[in-house]
N, C-alpha and C positions, 0 to 999 in steps of 0.2 A: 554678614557678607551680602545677604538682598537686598541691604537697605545700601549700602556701600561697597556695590561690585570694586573700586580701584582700590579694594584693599586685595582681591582674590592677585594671588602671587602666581605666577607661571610653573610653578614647582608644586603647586597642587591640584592642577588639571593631570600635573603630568603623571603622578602619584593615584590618578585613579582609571577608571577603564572608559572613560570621559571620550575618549578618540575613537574609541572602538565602537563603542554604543550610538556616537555622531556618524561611524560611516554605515553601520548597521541601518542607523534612520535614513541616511542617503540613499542608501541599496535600497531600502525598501517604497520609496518613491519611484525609487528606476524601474522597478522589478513589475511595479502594475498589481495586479490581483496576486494574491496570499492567501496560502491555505494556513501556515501554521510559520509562528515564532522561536527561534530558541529549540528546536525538539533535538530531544536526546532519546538517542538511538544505540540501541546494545550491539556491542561489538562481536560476532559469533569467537568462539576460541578455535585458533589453526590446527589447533588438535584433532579437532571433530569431537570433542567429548560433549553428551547432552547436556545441556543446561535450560533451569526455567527463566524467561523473561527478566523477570525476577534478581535473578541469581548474574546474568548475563551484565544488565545494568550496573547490579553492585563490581562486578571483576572489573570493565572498565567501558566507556560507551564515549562517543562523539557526541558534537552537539553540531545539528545543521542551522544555521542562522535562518534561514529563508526556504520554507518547501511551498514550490511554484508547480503550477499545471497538475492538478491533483495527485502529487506526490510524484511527478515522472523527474522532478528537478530538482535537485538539492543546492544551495547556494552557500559558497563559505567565504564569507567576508572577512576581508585581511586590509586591516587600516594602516600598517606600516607601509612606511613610505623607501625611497629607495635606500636611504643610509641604513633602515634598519636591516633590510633584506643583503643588504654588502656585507653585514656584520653575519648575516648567515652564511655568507660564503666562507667568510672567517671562520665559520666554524661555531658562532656565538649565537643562541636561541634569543630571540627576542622579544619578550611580552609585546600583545598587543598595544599595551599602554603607554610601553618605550619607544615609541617614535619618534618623539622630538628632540632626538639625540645632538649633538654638537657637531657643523657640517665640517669644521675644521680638523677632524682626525684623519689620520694618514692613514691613506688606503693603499699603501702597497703591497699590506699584508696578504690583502686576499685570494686568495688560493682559486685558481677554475678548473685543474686539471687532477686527473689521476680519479683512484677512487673515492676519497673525500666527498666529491662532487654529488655521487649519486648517493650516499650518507647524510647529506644536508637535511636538518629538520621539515624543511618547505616538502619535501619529496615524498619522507617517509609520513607522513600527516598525508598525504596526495595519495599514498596506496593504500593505507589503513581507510581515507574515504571511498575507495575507489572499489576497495576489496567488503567494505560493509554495504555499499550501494549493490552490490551484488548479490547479496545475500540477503537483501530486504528487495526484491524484486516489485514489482506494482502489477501484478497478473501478467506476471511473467516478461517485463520489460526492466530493464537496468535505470533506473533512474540516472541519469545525466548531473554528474556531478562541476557545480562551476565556483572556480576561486575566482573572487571579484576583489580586486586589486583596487582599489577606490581611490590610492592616492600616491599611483604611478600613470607613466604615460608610456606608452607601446616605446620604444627604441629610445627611452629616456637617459638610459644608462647599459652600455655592452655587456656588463657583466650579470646587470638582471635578468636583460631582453634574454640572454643564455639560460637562465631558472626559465623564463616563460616559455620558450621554445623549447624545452625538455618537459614542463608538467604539461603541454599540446601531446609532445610522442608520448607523454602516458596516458593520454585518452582525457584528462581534464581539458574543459573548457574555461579557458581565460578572458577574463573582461578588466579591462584598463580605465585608468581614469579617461574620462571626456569619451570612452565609445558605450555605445546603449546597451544597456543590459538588457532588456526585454528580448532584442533582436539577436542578441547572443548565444540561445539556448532556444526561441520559441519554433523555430524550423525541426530542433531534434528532439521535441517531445511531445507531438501532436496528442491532446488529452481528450476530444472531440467525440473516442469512438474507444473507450478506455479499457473493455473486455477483450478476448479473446474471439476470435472467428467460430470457432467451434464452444460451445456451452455444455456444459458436465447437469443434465437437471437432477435434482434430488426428488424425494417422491413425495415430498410437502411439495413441491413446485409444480409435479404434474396435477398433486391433488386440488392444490387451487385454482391453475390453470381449466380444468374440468368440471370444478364445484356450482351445484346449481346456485349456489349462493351468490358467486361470482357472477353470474349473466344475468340473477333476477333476485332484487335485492329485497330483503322479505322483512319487518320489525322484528324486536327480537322476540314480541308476544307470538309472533307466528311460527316457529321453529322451536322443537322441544330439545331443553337439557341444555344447564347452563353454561357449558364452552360453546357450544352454537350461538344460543344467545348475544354471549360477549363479542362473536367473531359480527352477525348480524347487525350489531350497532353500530362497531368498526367500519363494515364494508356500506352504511349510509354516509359517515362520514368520510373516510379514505376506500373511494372501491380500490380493488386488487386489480383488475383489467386492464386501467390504464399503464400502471407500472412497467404490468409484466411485458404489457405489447412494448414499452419502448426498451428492456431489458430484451427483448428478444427480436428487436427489430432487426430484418438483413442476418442474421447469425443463424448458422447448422444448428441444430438443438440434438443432444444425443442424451442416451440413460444406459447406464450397464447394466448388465444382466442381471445382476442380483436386486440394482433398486425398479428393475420393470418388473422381475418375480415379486416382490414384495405388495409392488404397482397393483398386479394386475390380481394379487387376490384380495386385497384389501376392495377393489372397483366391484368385484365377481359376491362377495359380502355385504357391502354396505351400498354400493351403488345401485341409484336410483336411474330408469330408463334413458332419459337426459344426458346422465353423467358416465354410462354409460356406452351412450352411442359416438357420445366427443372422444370418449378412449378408445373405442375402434377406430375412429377415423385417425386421430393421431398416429396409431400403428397400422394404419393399413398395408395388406402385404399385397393390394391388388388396387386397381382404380375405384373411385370411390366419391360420387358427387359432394360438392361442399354444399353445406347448408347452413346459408347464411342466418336465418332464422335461429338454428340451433345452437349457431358461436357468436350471435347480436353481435358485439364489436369486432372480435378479431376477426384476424385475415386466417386463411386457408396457411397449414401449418404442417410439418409432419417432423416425428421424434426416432431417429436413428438407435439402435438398440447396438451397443458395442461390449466387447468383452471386460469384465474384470480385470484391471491392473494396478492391485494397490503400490504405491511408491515405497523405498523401504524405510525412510523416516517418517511416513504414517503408518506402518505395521511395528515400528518399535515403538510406537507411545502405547501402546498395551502393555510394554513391558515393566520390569521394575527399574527403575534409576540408580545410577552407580551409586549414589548416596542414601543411604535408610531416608523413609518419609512415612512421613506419620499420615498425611495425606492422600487424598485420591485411592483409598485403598491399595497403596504402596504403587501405583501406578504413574506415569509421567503425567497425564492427562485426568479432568476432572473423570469420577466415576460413572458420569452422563453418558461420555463416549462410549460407545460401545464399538466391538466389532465390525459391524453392519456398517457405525460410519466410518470406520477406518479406510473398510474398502469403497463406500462413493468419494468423501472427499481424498483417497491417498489416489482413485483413479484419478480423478480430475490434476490432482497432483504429478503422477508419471505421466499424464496424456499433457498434460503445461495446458488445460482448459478452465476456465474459470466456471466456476460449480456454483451454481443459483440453488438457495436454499430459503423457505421458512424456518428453520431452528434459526431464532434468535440470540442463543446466548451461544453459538460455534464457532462464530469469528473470535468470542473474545477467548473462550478456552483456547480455542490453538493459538495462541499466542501470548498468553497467560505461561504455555506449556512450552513456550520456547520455540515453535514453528515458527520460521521466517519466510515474509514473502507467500503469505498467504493470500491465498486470488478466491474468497466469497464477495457475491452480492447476496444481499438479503431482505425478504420480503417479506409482507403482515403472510400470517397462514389463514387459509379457508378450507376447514374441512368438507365432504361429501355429506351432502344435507338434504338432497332432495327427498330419501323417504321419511326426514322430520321435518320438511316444512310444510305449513298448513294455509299454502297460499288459495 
């Protein structure tokens, strides 16, 4: 058939998913920058019963064609053309691949009124996106869900333009053939400034934010004991300073109470004068000159100390799962988790703040473990080094 395309029949495009995958590549021209293709997304159950990620996938999951503006936009490309979407009013699902339908059938069948209307496939696909896009939050923002209609045109047909003007009152974003998709959605999902105004810090974050290692970067022959080591060769190649300032630019920085208790005697143990006097100043309960000298890059800084509030779907991943598990110590959650982080990342979770953390493998348990709409950023760790370095 490559060597002799006028043999490929019209009945074998039609026969594969050949149209969908064409306006998929069209969307994705339109759409500009792309974070991910194709991703499938687990559907939570309306039940509310826990499930693992896992588990969630296998019961049943969407697929978002196009996630734009670092996850704030979800894109779902609909290559059916108008006769197919009339056939939905009828009542008749239509593969994306059934488009090329025969324009000569009678259309009087179809149905615009009553409750039918709001039963149509188009719709219920519109709130199952609409209703997962909310329950995969991006730090606490809804991702903007948009159906890009690729091979209709705005007021093409009264009884479509009717589908399109009803999936608007459900909160989707529609884009038609010939109008610009970028311009469609790039006003409703500013991704520029992507955390929260207020910061949840964990006590790996103040600890490297404060580590002499961080402000004076030492070989690793000069620091004893080898996770020092390993961090000192890290912070010649990737320092930690630059990150955090821009993770922490412009934003309130706060810690709860249990991870500034935890804070402040791990500092009062291991901390070295330096590392020391940076954690007074962070908590100062009084005025207190900055010393530039002391914090070399950053800016003058201070860390709000707020109460404990764990959320109640991070105080149940302690518990056991309505299904036996051989796993996790019969827990929902890897056995890593502990208590202690229930309560910083479940505060960060009830406060809706996005929680800065050095544990690297946290993002992926809770969501391994079925938390959706998990709001970490995550950083290299720098422990308190200054009474073993031998600068």
């Amino acid at each position: 058939l490559l060597e002799n395309p006028s043999e490929i029949k019209k009945e074998y495009t039609q026969s594969t998913n050949l149209s969908y995958l064409s306006a998929v590549h069209e969307a994705l021209g339109a759409a500009g920058h792309i974070e991910e293709i194709m991703r499938p997304v687990g559907v939570p159950p309306s039940s509310g019963m826990w499930m693992t990620r896992a588990m969630m996938m296998r019961q049943r999951n969407i697929k978002v064609d196009l996630v734009a503006n670092q996850g704030l936009v979800w894109i779902k490309v609909i290559a059916r053309n108008a006769k197919a979407l009339r056939h939905d009013l009828a009542g008749f699902e239509v593969e994306e691949s059934e488009e090329e339908e025969d324009e000569s059938e009678d259309e009087s069948d179809f149905a615009t009124s009553g409750d039918g209307f709001e039963q149509l496939p188009i719709f219920k696909k519109a709130r199952e996106y609409l209703r997962c896009a909310q329950a995969h939050q991006v730090h606490f923002r809804t991702p903007v869900v948009v159906f890009a209609f690729m091979r209709i045109r705005r007021n093409e047909d009264v009884f479509v333009q009717r589908i399109m003007d009803r999936l608007e009152e459900m909160g989707v974003v529609v884009n038609l053939q010939g109008e610009d998709l970028r311009s469609s959605y790039y006003h409703l999902a500013d991704s520029t400034d992507l955390t929260t105004n207020r910061l949840n810090l964990d006590v790996s974050s103040v600890l490297a934010l404060i580590s002499e290692m961080s402000h004076h970067v030492c070989r690793p022959d000069q620091v004893m004991g080898e996770p020092l080591q390993i961090q000192a060769a890290r912070e010649a190649e990737a320092p930690a300073l630059p990150m955090l300032r821009q993770i922490f630019h412009n934003k309130q920085l706060c810690i709860v109470q249990s991870a500034f208790d935890r804070l402040e005697s791990i500092v009062n143990i291991v901390g070295g004068p330096n590392e020391k006097a940076r954690f007074a100043y962070l908590f100062r309960k009084e005025d207190m000159a900055f010393d530039q000298t002391l914090w070399t890059t950053m800016p003058s800084m201070e860390i709000q100390v707020i109460p404990d509030a764990t959320s109640e779907r991070f105080r149940q991943l302690l518990d056991p799962p309505a299904q036996r598990a051989k796993l996790n110590n019969g827990r929902k959650i890897s056995s890593r988790f502990s208590a202690f982080h229930a309560v910083i990342f479940g505060s960060g979770d009830q406060y809706q703040m996005t929680t800065v953390t050095a544990i690297q493998w946290m993002y992926t348990a809770l969501t391994d473990a079925g938390v959706t709409g998990v709001a970490v950023v995550c950083h290299e760790p720098r422990s308190l080094a200054e009474q073993k370095m031998q600068t």
